[in-house]
C-alpha positions as CSV (number, residue, x, y, z in Angstrom):
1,X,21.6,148.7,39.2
2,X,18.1,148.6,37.8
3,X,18.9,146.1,35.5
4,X,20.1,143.9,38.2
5,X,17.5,144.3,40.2
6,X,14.9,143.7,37.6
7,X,16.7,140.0,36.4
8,X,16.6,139.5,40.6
9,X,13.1,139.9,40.5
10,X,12.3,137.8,37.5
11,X,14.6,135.2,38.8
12,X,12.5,135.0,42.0
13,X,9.2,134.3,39.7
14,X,11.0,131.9,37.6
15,X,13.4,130.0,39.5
16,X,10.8,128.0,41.4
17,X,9.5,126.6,37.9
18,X,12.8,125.8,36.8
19,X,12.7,128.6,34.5
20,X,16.2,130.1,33.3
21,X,16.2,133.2,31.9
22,X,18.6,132.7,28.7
23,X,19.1,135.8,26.5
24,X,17.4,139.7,26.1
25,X,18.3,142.4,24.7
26,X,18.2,146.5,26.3
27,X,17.1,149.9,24.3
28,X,16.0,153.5,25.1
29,X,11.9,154.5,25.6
30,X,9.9,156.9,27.2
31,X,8.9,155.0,30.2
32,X,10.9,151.8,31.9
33,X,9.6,148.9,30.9
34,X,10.1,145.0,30.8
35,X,8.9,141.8,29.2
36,X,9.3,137.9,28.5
37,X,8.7,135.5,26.1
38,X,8.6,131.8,27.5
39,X,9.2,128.9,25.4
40,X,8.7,125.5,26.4
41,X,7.9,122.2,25.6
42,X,3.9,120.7,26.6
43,X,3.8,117.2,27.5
44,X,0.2,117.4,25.8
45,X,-2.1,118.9,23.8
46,X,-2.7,123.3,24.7
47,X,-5.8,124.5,26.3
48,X,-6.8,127.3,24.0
49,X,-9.6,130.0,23.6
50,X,-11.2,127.5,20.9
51,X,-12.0,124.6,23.0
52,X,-15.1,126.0,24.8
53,X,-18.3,123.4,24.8
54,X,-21.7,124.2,25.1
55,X,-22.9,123.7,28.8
56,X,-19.4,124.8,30.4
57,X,-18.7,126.2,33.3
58,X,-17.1,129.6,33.4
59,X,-14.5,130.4,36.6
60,X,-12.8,133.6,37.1
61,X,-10.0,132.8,39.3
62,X,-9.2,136.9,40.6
63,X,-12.0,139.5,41.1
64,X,-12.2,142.0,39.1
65,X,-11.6,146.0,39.4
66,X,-8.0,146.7,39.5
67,X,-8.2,148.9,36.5
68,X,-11.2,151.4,38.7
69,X,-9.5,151.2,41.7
70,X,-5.8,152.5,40.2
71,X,-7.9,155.0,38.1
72,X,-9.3,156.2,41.3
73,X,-5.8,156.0,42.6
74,X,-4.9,158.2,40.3
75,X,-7.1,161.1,41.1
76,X,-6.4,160.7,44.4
77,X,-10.4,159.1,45.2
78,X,-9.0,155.4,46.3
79,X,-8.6,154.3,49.8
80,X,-5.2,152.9,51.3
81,X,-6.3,150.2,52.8
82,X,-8.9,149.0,49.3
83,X,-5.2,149.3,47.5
84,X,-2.9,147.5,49.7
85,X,-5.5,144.9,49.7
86,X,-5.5,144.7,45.9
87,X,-1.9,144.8,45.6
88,X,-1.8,142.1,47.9
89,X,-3.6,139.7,45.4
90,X,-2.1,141.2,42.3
91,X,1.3,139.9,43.1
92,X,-0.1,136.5,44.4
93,X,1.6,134.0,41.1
94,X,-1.0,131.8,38.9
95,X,0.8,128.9,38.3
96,X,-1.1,127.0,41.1
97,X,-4.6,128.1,39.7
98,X,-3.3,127.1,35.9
99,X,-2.4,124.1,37.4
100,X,-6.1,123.6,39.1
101,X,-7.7,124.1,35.7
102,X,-5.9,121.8,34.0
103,X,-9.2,119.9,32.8
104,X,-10.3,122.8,31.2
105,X,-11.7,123.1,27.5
106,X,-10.8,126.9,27.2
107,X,-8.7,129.2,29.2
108,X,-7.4,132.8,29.1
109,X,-6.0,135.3,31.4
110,X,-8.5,138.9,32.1
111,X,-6.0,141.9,31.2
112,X,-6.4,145.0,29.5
113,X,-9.4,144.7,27.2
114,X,-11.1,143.3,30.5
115,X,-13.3,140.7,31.1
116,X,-15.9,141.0,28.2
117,X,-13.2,141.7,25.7
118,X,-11.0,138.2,26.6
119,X,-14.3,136.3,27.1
120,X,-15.3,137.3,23.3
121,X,-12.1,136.0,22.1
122,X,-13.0,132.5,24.1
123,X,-16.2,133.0,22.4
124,X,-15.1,134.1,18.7
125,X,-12.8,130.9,18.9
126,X,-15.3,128.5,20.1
127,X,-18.6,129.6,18.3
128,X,-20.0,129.8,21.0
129,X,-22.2,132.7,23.5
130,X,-22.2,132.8,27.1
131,X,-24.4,133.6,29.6
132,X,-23.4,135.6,32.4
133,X,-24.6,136.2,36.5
134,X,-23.9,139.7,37.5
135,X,-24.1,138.9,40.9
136,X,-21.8,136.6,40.8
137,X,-19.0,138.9,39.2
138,X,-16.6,139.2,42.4
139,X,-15.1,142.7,42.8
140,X,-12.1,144.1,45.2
141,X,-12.9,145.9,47.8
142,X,-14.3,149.6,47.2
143,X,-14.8,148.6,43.7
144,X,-18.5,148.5,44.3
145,X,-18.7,152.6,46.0
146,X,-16.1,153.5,42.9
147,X,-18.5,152.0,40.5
148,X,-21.7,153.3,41.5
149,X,-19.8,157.1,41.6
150,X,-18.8,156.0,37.7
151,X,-15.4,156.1,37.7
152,X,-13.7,154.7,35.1
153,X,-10.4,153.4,33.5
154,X,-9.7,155.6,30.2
155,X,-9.2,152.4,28.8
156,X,-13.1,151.6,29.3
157,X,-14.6,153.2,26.0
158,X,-12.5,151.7,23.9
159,X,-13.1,148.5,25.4
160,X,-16.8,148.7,24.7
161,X,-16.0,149.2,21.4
162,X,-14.0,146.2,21.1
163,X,-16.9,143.8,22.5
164,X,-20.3,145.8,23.0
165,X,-22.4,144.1,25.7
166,X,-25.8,145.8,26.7
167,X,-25.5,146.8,30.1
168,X,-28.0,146.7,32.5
169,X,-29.2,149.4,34.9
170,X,-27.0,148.2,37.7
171,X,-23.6,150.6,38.2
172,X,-21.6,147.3,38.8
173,X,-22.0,145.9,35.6
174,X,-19.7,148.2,34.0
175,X,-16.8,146.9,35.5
176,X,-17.3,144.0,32.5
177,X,-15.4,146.6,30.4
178,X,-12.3,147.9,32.9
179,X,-8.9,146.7,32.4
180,X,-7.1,144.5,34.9
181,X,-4.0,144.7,35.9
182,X,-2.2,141.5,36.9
183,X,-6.0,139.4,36.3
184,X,-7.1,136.6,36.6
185,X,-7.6,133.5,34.3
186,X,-10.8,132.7,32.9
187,X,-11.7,129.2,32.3
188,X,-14.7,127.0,30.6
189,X,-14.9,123.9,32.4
190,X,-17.3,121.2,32.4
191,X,-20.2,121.3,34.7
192,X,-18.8,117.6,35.9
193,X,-15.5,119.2,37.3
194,X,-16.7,122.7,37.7
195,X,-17.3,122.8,41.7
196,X,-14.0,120.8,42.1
197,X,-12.1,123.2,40.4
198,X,-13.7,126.0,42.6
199,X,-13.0,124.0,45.8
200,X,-9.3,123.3,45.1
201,X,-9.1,127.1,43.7
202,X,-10.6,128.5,47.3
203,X,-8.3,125.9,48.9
204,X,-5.1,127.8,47.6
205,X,-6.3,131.0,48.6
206,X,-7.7,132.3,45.1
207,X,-10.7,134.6,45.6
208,X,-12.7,132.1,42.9
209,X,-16.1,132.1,41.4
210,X,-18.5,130.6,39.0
211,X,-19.6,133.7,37.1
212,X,-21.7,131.9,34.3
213,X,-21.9,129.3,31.6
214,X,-21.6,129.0,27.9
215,X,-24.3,128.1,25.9
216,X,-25.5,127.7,21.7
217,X,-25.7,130.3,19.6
218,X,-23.2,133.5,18.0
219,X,-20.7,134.8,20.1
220,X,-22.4,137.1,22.3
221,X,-22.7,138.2,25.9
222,X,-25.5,137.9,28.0
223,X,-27.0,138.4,31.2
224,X,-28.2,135.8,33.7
């Protein structure tokens, strides 16, 4: 029954990309899990993380926070209403906002290692260092109160480590490091198509925003 309600659930995601799910294998863990690999065929070249030019645009296409406000969750300090609101974006599909960015030079989704971690593998890639505006970094709701009472993901030391960025004083900036579940995609695009982008992103109902630029120099992260 599980099984068969998983494939129904997939199918509902993948059906309306004329995705078929063809073979997969089952086994025994700990926990109940599930995952895909899609294969496909481009009709031109990828966008990778190594594409990034000096000048671009970044856009975040999902706010970040999910990781602080299920780690509250889980010690029973997150409001109901803050989560049903971020589970209401989390299951919103990306395959609109890929298809918005498809002018840009770099691109990767913000997961687990959070949004300084993937933005130093854009970085690493490209040879390049951005530059970013922590008032423009867009947070769910009660992510701000969480932040400033310092709760954190377990995940968040460890992704310092992985890509150590000097905070500043402000509480928000340490949601840089916090894991996202279900994030959203991070893109460099050029300063010529940047605000079109955004537009078209806001105009599907992503919560958007221009959270910085990348500029000359080794890969590094820095505050606007």
């Amino acid at each position: 029954r599980w099984l068969s309600e998983i494939t129904a659930g997939a199918r509902a995601a993948f059906d309306p990309h004329g995705m078929a799910i063809s073979v997969g294998h089952t086994t025994l863990g700990a926990a109940l899990q599930i995952g895909f690999t899609i294969t496909g065929a481009l009709g031109g070249p990828p966008i990778t993380h190594a594409g990034g030019q000096p000048g671009d645009v970044l856009i975040l296409t999902r706010p970040l926070g999910s990781g602080t406000l299920l780690a509250a969750d889980m010690a029973l300090e997150a409001k109901g209403e803050d989560l049903a609101a971020l589970f209401s974006v989390l299951v919103q599909p990306s395959a609109d906002a890929a298809r918005a960015l498809k002018t840009a030079h770099a691109m990767t989704d913000v997961t687990g290692f959070g949004l300084a971690g993937h933005l130093m593998t854009i970085l690493r890639a490209s040879g390049l260092r951005a530059q970013i505006a922590l008032d423009a970094l867009p947070l769910f709701d009660g992510v701000a109160d969480l932040l400033e009472k310092g709760t954190r993901s377990t995940l968040w030391d460890a992704n310092r480590a992985g890509a150590p960025v000097a905070l500043p004083e402000a509480p928000r900036a340490a949601v840089i490091h916090a894991p996202q579940t279900a994030g959203g995609l991070l893109a460099a695009v050029s300063p010529n198509t940047a605000e079109t982008c955004l537009q078209d992103l806001l105009d599907l109902g992503h919560r958007a925003a221009i959270i910085g630029h990348l500029t000359v120099g080794e890969p590094h992260i820095r505050w606007l």
